[in-house]
N, C-alpha and C positions, 0 to 999 in steps of 0.2 A: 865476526867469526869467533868460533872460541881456541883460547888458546891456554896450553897447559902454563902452572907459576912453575916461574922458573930460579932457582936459588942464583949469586953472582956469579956461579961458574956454568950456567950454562945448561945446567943439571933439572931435569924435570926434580920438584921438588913433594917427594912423599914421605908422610911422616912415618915413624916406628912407632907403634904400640910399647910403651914403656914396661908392658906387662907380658909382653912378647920375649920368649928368654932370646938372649943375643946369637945362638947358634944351637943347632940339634933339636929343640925342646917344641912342645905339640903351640899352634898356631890359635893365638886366642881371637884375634881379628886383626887384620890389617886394614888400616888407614890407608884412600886411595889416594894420589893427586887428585887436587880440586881444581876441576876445569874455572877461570875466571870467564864468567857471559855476569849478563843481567842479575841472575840470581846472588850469585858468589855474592857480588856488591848490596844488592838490595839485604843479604844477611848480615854482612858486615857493618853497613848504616844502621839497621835495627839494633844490632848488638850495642852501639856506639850509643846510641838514643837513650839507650836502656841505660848505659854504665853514668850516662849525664844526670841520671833522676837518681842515682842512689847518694844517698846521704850519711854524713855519721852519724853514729848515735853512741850514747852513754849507756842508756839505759834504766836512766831514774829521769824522776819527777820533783822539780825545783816550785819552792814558792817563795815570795817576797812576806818575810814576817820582820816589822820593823824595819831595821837599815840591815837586814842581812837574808843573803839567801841562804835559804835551806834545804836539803834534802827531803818532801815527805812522801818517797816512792821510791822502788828499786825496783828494777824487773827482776823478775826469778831467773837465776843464770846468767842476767844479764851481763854487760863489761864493770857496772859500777859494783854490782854485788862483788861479782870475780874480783874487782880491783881491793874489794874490803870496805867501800864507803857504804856507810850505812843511813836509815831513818833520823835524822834531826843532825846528822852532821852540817856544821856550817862550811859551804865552797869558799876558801879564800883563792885563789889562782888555778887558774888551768894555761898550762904551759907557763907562758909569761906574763898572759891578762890575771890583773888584779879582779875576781868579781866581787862589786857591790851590788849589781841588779841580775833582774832576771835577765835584761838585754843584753849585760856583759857575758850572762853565760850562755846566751846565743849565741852569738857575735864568737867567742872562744870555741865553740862547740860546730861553727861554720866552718870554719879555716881548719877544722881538724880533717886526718886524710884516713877511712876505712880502712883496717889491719893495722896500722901506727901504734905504737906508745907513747900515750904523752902522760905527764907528770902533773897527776893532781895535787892539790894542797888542804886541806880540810881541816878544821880544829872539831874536835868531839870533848867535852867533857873539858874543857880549857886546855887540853894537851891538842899539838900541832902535828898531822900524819902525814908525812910525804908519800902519796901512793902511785904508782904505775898502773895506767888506764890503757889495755888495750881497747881501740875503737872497733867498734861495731856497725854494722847496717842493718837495714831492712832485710839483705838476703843472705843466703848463707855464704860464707868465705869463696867455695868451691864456685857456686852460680857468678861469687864478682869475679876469680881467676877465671870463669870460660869468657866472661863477655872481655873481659880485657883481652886474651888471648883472639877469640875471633874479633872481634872491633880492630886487631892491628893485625890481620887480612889470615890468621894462620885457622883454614877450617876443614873438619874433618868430615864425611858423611851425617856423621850422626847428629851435626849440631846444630842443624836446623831447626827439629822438634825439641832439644833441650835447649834454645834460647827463647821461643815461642812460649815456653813454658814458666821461663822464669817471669815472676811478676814482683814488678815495683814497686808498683802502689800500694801494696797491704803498709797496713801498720804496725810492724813486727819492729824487732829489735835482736840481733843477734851477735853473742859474741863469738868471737875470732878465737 
């Protein structure tokens, strides 16, 4: 059968439109209680599916010239532009990995977490930059805050057609 979520007191649990003024003011949409059946879950699992395929990204393009990786790519807008790394900068550390290869800056650029700051390290021109990398993904900020949000049970009406919507598998790159 189905049954309303229930917060720990007991309380059918409905959410507030955050754009809904708190008292007096015109009604923009309310958020109903989400009955939990089949479905509730079947969107919640999809939501989760989806949040497991998103990956970080920098947003440049590394190649192995010599014993040193190098920058020969930046996405336009991307996190590494934003961060100031540019075209022939050589990667020396991301976070605390030392890179020499291009598998070190896989390897560094795996264990990185979507919206984070990590702390790059680059020499350009012989001088050494410490730069601040926020990470990116394939989807935008707001599409990873819904699926996090619904993947951990909290869903509203509407979010069925915008998780359906959002796609993973492009090859995009976005910053935060």
């Amino acid at each position: 059968g189905r049954t309303l979520r229930r917060g720990p007191d007991g309380a059918p649990i409905v959410g507030r439109n955050p754009l809904q003024p708190a008292a007096g003011g015109p009604v923009i949409s309310n958020p109903l209680a989400v009955e939990e059946d089949s479905e509730h879950r079947a969107l919640v699992e999809a939501a989760a599916a989806k949040l497991a395929r998103i990956v970080p990204k920098a947003g440049l393009q590394m190649a192995q010239i010599g014993r040193e990786a190098k920058v020969i790519r930046t996405r336009r807008n991307g996190p590494a532009q934003k961060a100031g790394i540019r075209v022939n900068d050589r990667l020396v550390r991301v976070n605390a990995i030392e890179i020499d290869t291009l598998d070190d800056f896989e390897a560094a650029l795996t264990g990185l977490v979507p919206g984070a700051t990590t702390v790059v390290v680059v020499t350009r021109q012989g001088a050494t930059l410490v730069l601040p990398l926020r990470v990116g993904a394939q989807v935008l900020e707001s599409e990873f805050k819904l699926l996090q949000r619904v993947s951990n049970g909290t869903v509203f009406p509407s979010d069925k057609e915008m998780v359906n919507a959002i796609d993973v598998s492009k090859d995009s790159c976005y910053a935060w």
